[in-house]
C-alpha positions as CSV (number, residue, x, y, z in Angstrom):
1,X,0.0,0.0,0.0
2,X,0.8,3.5,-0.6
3,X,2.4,5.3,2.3
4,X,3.6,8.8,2.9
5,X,6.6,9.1,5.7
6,X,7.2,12.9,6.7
7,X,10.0,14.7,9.0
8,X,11.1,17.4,10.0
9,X,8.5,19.8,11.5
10,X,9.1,21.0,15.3
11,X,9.1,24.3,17.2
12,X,11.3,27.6,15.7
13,X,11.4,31.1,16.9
14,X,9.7,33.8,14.3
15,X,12.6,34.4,11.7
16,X,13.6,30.9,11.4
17,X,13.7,28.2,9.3
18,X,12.6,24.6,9.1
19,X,12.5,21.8,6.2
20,X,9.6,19.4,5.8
21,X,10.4,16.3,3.7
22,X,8.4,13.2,2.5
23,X,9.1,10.2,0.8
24,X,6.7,8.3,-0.4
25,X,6.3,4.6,-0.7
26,X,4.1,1.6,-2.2
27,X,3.7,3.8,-5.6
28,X,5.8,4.3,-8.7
29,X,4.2,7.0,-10.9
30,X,3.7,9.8,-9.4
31,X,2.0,13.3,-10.6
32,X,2.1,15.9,-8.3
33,X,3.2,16.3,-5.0
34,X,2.6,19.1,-2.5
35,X,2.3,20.3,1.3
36,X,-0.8,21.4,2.3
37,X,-1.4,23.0,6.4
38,X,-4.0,23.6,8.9
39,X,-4.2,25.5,11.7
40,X,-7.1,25.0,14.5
41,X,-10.2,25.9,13.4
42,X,-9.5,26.3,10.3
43,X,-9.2,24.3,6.3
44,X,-6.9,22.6,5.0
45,X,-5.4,24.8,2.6
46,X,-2.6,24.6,-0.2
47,X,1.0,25.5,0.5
48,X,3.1,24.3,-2.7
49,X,2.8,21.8,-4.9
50,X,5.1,20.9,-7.7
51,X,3.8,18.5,-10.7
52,X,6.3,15.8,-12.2
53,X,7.1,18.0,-15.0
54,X,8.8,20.6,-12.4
55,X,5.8,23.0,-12.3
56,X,5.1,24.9,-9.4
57,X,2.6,26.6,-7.3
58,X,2.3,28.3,-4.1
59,X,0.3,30.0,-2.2
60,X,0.4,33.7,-2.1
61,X,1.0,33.5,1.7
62,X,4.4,31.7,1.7
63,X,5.6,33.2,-1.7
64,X,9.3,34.5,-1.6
65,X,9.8,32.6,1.7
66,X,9.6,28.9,1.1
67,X,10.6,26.8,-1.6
68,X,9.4,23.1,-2.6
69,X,11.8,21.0,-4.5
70,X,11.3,17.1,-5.3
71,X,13.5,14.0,-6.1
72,X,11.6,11.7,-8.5
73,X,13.9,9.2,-8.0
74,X,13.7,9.0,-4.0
75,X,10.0,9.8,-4.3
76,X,10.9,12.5,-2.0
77,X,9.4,15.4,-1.8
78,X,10.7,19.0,0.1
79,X,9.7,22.1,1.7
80,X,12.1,24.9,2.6
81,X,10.3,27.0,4.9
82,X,12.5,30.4,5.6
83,X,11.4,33.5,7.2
84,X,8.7,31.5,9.7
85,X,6.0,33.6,11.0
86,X,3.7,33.0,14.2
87,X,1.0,32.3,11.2
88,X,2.3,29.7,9.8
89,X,2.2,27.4,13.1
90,X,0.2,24.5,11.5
91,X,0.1,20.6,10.6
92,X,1.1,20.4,7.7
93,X,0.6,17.4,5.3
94,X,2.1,15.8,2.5
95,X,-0.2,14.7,-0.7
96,X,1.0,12.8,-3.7
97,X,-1.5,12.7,-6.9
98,X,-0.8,8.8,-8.7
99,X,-0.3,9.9,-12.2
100,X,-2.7,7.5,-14.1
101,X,-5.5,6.6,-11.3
102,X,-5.4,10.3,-9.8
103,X,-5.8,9.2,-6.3
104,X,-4.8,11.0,-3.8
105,X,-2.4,10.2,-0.9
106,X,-2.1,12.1,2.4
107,X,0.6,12.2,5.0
108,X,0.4,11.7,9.2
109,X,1.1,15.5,9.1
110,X,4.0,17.0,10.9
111,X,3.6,20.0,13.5
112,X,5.3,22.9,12.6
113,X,5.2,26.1,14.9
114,X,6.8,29.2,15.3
115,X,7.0,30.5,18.6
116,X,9.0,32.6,20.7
C-alpha cells in the first residue's frame, strides 16, 4: 500500500527556518506532489505543490519565503520554509496525486510552529 513518511517539522522562533520532507512509498508514478497545512479551526489549505514536469505553485501567503523541491527518483518530496511567521504554526501534510488513477495520498502530518 501506498504510504507517505514525513519529518522534519518542530518548534522555531519567528525568523527561522525549518525543512519538511516526504518520501513516499508503495507507488511508482507519481503526478504531483505538494504540502498542504492547517491551523485549529481552520481548512486545509494549499502551501506548494510541484507537478512531475517541475511546475510549481504556491500560495500567495508563503511566496518569496519557502521553496518546494522534489526528487523523483527518491519519491521525495521537500519544503524549505524560511522567514517562519507565528502564522504559519500548522500541521502540515504531505499529498502525492498517482499519475494515471489520480488518487490521492495524504501524510500523518507534521507540526510545525513558530513561537518565541
Amino acid at each position: 500500500q501506498v504510504q507517505l513518511v514525513e519529518s522534519g517539522g518542530g518548534l522555531v522562533q519567528p525568523g527561522g527556518s525549518l525543512r519538511l520532507s516526504c518520501r513516499a512509498s508503495g507507488i511508482i508514478f507519481i503526478s504531483t506532489m505538494g504540502w498542504y497545512c492547517q491551523a485549529p479551526g481552520k481548512q486545509r489549505e494549499l502551501v506548494a505543490a510541484i507537478t512531475s514536469d517541475g511546475s510549481i505553485n504556491y500560495a500567495d501567503s508563503v511566496k518569496g519565503r519557502f521553496a518546494i523541491s522534489r526528487d523523483s527518483a527518491k519519491n521525495t518530496v521537500y519544503l524549505q520554509m524560511n522567514s517562519l511567521k507565528p502564522e504559519d504554526t500548522a500541521v502540515y501534510y504531505c499529498n502525492v496525486i498517482a499519475r494515471f488513477s489520480r488518487d490521492n495520498y495524504w501524510g500523518q502530518g507534521t507540526q510545525v510552529t513558530v513561537s518565541s
